[in-house]
C-alpha positions as CSV (number, residue, x, y, z in Angstrom):
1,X,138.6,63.9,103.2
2,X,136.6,62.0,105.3
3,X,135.7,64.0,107.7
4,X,132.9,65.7,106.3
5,X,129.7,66.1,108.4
6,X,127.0,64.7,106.6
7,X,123.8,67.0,105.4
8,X,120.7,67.1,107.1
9,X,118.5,65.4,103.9
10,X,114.7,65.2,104.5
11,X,112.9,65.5,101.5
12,X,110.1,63.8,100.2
13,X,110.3,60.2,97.9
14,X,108.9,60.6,94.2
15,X,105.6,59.0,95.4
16,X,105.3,61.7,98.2
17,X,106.5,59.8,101.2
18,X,109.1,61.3,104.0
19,X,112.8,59.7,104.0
20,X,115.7,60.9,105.9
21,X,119.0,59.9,106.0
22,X,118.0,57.8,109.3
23,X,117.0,55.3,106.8
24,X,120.6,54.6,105.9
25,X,122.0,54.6,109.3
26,X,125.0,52.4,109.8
27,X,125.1,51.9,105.8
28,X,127.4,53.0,102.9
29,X,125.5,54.5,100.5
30,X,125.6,56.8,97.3
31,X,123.6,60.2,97.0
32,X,123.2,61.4,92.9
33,X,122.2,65.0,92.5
34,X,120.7,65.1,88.5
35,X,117.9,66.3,86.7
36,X,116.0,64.8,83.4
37,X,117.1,67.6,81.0
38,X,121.0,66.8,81.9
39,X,122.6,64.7,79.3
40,X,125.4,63.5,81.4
41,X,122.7,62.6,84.0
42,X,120.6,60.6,82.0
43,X,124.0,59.0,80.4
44,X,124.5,57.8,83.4
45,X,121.6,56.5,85.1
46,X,122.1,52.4,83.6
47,X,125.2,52.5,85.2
48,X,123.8,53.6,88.5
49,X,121.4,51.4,88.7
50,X,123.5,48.8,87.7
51,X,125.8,49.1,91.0
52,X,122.8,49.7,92.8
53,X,121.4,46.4,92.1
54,X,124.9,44.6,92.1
55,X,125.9,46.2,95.5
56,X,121.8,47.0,97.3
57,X,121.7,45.1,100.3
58,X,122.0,46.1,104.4
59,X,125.0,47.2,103.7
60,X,124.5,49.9,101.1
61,X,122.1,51.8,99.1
62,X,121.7,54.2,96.4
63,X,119.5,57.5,96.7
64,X,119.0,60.2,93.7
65,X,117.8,63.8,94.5
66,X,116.3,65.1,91.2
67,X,117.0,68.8,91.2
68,X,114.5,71.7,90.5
69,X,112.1,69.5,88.5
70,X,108.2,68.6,88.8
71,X,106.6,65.3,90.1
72,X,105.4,64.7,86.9
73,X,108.5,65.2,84.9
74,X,110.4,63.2,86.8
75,X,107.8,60.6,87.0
76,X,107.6,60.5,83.2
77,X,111.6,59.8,83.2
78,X,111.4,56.9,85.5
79,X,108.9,55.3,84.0
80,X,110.3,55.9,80.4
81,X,114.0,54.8,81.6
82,X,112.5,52.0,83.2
83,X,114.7,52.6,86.3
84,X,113.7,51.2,90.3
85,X,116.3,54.1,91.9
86,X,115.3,55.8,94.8
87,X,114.4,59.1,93.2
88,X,113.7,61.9,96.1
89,X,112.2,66.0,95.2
90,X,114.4,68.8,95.6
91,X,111.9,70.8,94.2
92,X,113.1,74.1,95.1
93,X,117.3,72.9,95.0
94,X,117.6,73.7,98.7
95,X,119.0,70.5,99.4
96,X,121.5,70.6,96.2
97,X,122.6,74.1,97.5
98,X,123.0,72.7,101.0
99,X,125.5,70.4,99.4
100,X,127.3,72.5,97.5
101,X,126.0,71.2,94.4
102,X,126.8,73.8,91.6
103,X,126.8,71.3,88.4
104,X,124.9,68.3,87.8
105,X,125.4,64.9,88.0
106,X,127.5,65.2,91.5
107,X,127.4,61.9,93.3
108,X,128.1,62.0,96.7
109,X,129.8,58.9,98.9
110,X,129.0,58.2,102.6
111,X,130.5,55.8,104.8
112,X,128.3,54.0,107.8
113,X,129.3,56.0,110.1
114,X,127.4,59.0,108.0
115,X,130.5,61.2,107.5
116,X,130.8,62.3,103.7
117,X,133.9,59.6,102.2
118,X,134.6,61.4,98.8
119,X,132.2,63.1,95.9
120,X,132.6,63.0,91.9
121,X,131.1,66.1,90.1
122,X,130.2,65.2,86.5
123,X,129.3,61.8,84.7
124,X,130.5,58.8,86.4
125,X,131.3,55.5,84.7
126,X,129.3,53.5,87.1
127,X,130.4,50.2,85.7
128,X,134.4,50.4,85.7
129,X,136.3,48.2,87.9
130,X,137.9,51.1,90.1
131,X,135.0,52.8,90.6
132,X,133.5,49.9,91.6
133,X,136.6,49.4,93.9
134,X,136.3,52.8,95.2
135,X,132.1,52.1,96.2
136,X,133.0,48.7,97.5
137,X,136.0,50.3,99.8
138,X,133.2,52.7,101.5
139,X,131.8,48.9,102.9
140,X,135.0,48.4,105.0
């Protein structure tokens, strides 16, 4: 509804290195909960990154919590996929349970002003025109 409070995220990047939402601040951006064994995750990565790169600027950004997986799994699926997301560890799923997260993908939108816009549980066409509209809308 737009009025949701947005989660405290701090979790560490795939190469080990802190991030917080402070990094976003003042940007629209897109958080992906998924893991490497999920089909519907993997499906639709491409199309992720895709927006990501079309849309990445001061603006807005695109972060990925992988869910309950190693370092080394995930880093194996990167490399493999050959994909430049943010990817940050939610080793344990404390962050995905935090969220609310009870299937995977779920793909979460927030505005600049850091207040959850809207979320989509499940695979996401990432390249359709109104789902594009609806990313692009988040940027005011």
């Amino acid at each position: 509804d737009g009025r949701a409070p947005l989660k405290a995220l701090a979790l560490p990047t795939l190469g080990g290195a802190a991030w917080t939402e402070a990094a976003f601040a003042g940007r629209a951006w897109l958080i992906n909960f998924w893991a490497s064994w999920c089909p519907p995750c993997r499906a639709e990565m491409p199309g992720l990154q895709a927006m990501a790169e079309l849309l990445q600027g001061p603006r807005f950004g695109v972060v990925t919590v992988n869910t309950q997986e190693t370092q080394a799994r995930v880093q194996r699926f990167v490399q493999s996929s050959g994909l430049s997301l943010l990817v940050l560890m939610d080793g344990f799923g404390e962050a995905a349970q935090a969220w609310g997260v009870r299937s995977l993908p779920c793909t979460f939108a927030v505005r600049p002003d850091g207040r959850v816009a809207w979320w989509l549980r499940g695979e996401a066409d990432w390249s359709s025109p109104a789902l594009l509209a609806r990313v692009e809308a988040l940027l005011g």
